[in-house]
N, C-alpha and C positions, 0 to 999 in steps of 0.2 A: 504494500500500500504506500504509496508515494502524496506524505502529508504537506507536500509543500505547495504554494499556490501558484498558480499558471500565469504567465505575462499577460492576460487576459484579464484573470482576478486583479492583480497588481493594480494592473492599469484604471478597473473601477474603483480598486480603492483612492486611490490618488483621484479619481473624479470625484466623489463622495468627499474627499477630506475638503476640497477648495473649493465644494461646494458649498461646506457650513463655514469656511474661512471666510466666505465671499458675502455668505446670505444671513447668518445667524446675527440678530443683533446686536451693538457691542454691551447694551444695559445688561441684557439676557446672560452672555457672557459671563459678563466680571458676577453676577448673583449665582451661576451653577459652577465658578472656580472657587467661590469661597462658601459652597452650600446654601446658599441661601431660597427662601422660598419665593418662587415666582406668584405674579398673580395671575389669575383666569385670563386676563387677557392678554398676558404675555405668553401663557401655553396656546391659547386658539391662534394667536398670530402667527406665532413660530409653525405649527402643526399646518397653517393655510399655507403656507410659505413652499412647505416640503410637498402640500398636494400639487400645486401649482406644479411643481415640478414631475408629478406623479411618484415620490415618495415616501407618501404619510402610512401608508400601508404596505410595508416590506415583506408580509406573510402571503398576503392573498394573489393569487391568481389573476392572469389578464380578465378570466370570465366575468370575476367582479369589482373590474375597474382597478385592480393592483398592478403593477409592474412587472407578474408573472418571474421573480428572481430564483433563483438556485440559491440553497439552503446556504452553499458559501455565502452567495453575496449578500443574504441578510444577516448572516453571521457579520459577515465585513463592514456594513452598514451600523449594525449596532455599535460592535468596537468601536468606531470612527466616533459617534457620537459619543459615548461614554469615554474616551481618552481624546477627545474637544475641550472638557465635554459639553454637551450639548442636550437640550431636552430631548428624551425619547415622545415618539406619539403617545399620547392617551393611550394605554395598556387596555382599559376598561371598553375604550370603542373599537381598536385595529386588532387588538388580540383576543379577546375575549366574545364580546356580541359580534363583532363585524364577521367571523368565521360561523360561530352560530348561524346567525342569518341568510350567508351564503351556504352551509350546507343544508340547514333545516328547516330552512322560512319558505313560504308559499311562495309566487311569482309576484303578488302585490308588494308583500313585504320585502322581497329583495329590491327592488323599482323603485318603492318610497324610500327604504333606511340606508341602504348602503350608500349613498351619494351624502347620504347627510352623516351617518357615521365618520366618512375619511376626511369630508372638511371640517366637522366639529361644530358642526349645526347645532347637530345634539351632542351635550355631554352627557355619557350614563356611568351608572356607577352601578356594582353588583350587592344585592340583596342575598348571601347563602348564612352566613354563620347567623347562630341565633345564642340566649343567653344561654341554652342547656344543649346547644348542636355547634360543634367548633369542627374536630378534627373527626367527629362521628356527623357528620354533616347529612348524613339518611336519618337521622334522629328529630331533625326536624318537625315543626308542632303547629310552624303559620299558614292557618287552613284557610283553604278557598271552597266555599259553596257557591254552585251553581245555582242561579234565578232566570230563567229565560235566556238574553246572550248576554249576562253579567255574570262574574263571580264576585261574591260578597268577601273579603278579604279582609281577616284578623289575625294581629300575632307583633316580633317585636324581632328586629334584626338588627346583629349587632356589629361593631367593629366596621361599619360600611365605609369605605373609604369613598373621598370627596364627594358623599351625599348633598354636602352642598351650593355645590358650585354646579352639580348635576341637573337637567332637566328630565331625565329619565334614569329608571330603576331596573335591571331586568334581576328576576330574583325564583326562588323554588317555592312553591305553596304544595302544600297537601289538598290534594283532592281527592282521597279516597281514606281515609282511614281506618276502614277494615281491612285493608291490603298489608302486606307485608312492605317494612321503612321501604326498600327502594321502588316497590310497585305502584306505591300509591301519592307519587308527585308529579308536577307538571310544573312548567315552564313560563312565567310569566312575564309580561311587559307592562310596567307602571308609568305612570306619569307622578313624575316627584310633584306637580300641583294639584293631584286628585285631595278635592274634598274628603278629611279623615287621616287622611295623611301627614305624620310632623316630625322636624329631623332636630335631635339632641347630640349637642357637641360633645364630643369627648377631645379632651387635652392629651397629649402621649408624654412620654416620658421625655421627650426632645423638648416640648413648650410650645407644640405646634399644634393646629387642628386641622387635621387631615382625615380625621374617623368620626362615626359619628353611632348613635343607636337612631334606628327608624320604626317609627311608632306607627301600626296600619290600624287604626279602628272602623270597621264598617265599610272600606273602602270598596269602590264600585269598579270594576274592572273588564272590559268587554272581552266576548268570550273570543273577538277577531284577535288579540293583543296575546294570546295564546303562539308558543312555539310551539309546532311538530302538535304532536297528540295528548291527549288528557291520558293521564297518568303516565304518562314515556319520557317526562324531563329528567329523570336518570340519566336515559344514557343521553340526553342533549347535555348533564352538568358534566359527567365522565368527558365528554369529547371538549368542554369549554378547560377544565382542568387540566387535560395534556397537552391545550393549545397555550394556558398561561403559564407552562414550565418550561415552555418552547425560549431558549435564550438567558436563563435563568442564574445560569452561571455567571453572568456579570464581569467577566476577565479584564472586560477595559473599565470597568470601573474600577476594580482592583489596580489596575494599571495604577491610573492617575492617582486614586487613594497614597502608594507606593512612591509615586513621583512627588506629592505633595508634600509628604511628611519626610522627605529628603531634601526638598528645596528651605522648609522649614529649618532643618535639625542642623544646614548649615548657617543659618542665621542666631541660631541660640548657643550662647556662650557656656560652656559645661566647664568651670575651673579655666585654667591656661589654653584649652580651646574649643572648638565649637564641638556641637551634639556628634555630628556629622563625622567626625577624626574620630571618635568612641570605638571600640572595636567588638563591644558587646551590641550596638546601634548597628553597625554595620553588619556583623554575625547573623542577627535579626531580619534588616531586610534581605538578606542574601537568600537566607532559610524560606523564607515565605515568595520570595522571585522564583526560585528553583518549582519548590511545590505549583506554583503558576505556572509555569513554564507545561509539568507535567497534566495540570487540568485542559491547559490548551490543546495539546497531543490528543489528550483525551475527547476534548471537544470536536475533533478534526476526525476522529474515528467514528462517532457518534453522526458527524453531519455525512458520513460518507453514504453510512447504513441505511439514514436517510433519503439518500438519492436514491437507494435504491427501492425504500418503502416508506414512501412521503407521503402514503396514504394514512398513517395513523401513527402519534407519536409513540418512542422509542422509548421503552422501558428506562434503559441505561438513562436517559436526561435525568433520571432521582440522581446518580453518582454526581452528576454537573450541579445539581440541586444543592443536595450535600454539603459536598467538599468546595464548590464557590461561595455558597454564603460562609463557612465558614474561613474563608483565607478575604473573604470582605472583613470581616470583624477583628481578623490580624490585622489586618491592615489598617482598622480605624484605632487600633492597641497602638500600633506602631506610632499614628499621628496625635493622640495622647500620650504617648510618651515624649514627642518631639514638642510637643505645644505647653506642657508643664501647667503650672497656675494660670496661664492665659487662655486654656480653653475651656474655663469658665463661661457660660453664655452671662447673656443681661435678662432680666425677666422679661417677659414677653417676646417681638420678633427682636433679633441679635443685632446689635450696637455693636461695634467696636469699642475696644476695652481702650480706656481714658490713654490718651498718646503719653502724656507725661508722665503715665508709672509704666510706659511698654516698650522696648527697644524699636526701631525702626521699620516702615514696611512688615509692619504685624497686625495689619487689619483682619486677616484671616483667623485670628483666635478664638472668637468667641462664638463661630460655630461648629469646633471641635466636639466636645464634650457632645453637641447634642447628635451631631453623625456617628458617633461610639453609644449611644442612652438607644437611636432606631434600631442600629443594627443587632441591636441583640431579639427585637420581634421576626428579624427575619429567618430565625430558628423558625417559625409559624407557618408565619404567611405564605402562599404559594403551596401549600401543600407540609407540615409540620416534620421536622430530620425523624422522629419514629415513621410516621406514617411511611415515608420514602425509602425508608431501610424494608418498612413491610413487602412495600412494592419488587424491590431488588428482590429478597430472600423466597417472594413467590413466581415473579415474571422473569427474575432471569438466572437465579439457583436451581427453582423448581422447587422451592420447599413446600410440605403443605400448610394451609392456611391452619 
């Protein structure tokens, strides 16, 4: 297997890099090099930007208006952005619904959403975990009863990310509850301003609000806003899942994480000299560059398998799942180690820490701490490191369940 890439790849990457050199905004910019949170309309801008070009949907297929890429080049694509870096599209509409819709939506709903998914007409956000359904996610309890072509809609979901910046919801309700957890859900599409409807902030351990709990009381839902079949949202959530692990690994984010807390560590003075001459610092990131080095290998093995069965994702993406977020979380160790007391945030969104108790060109400090406070949810999110080990030890050991 020859993991190296073609003068052909090459050459998009290099089209891809100058093209966020050329197009990315400089505000946009200097807030995703020092983490900072963008607002709504700096993600919609940026994301129109990429469609204009026909690159806000790197997954999908020419049939629904994507760029039809090979799995390299949206691997390529990512990197590029994430060691920019740069905002990725909206996860919640390019990876998540926008595949949805295209393999499981009727003809109306392909015609109407997808055009508005890639430009970000619509923001959605997803409705699955609930207060007592996280990582058993078929345990869910938010029922839908059917009334003529409405379903009546109660229950309470949690952890929603950017529910409010969101115009739409697409989420799992139980419509059958004599059936057994996974037989008896379906698929739904909300409108985040249905009467009944109301979204409670949740603060995370960063200072941000990016999650939220969603409260459905009585909510009226037409029975057209239904994906695929009543009671078959199973396997529509099973297929939205393998499609949000799709890239997961994050290696250029890790990249830049890497680069950053080296451009840092040579600016912070350790004794007689900087962080950066340390040989325990350097020992560190060498350690965690290598094991990088090796998840990439790995990812290049992974995207090949793919080419050949791109029909449904690949078991093996749990190991990418895994072993990326956690060489993310080294890597946010490493840039609190390099940032010391200054990666301290300020209460609320992040200030720069007072110039005249901080050495020079240290504006980037005070949103250290909270990119090391996220990444520890990302043990979670996307799928939880047990669930993913489960996955391995039955899809690609062969153990039994």
């Amino acid at each position: 297997m020859d993991l190296r890439f073609t003068d052909e790849e090459n050459a998009f990457r290099e089209e891809v890099r100058s093209f966020i050199r050329e197009n990315l905004p400089k505000p946009v910019h200097a807030k995703m090099l020092e983490h900072r949170a963008l607002s709504k309309d700096e993600v919609v801008s940026w994301q129109r930007i990429l469609n204009a070009r026909g690159w806000a949907t790197p997954s999908w297929p020419a049939a629904w208006g994507g760029p039809g890429w090979t799995a390299v080049q949206r691997y390529i694509f990512l990197d590029e952005l994430h060691q920019f870096p740069a905002p990725e599209p909206v996860s919640f509409n390019v990876s998540m619904i926008g595949p949805v819709i295209g393999t499981f939506g009727s003809d109306e709903q392909k015609a109407r959403l997808l055009p508005r998914i890639a430009n970000l007409d619509d923001w959605w956000c997803q409705g699955f975990s609930e207060p007592g359904a996280g990582s058993d996610l078929a345990a869910l309890s938010t029922s839908a009863i059917r009334h003529g072509d409405h379903y009546v809609v109660n229950g309470t979901k949690m952890w929603q990310g950017m529910g409010h910046r969101a115009d739409w919801m697409f989420t799992l309700v139980r419509t059958d509850p004599a059936a057994k957890k996974q037989a008896g859900i379906s698929f739904l599409l909300i409108d985040m301003k249905s009467p009944g409807l109301s979204v409670q902030p949740i603060i995370t351990i960063d200072g941000r609000h990016e999650v939220n709990s969603v409260f459905l009381d009585n909510v009226r839902v037409p029975v057209a806003q239904r994906v695929y079949l009543e009671n078959k949202g199973w396997d529509v959530a099973k297929f939205l899942l393998g499609n949000e692990r799709t890239g997961i690994a994050r290696i250029g984010m890790s990249k830049y994480l890497i680069r950053r807390a080296k451009q840092i560590a040579a600016q912070v003075q350790d004794g007689d000299r900087t962080l950066a001459e340390d040989a325990g610092f350097r020992r560190r990131c060498a350690e965690i560059e290598v094991e990088l080095k090796a998840l990439e290998i790995t990812q290049m093995r992974v995207l090949a398998a793919m080419g050949e069965h791109a029909e449904k994702p690949d078991p093996r993406s749990s190991i990418l799942k895994i072993k990326g977020v956690e060489l993310r979380q080294a890597a946010s160790e490493l840039l609190l180690r390099a940032a010391g007391p200054l990666a301290l945030a300020a209460e609320g969104e992040y200030d720069p820490p007072n110039p005249e108790d901080a050495p020079a060109d240290t504006e980037w400090g005070s949103t250290i701490a909270p990119v090391y406070f996220i990444l520890r949810a990302a043990s979670i999110y996307g799928g939880a490191t047990e669930v993913q080990k489960n996955i391995l030890a039955q899809a690609v050991l062969g153990l039994p369940k």
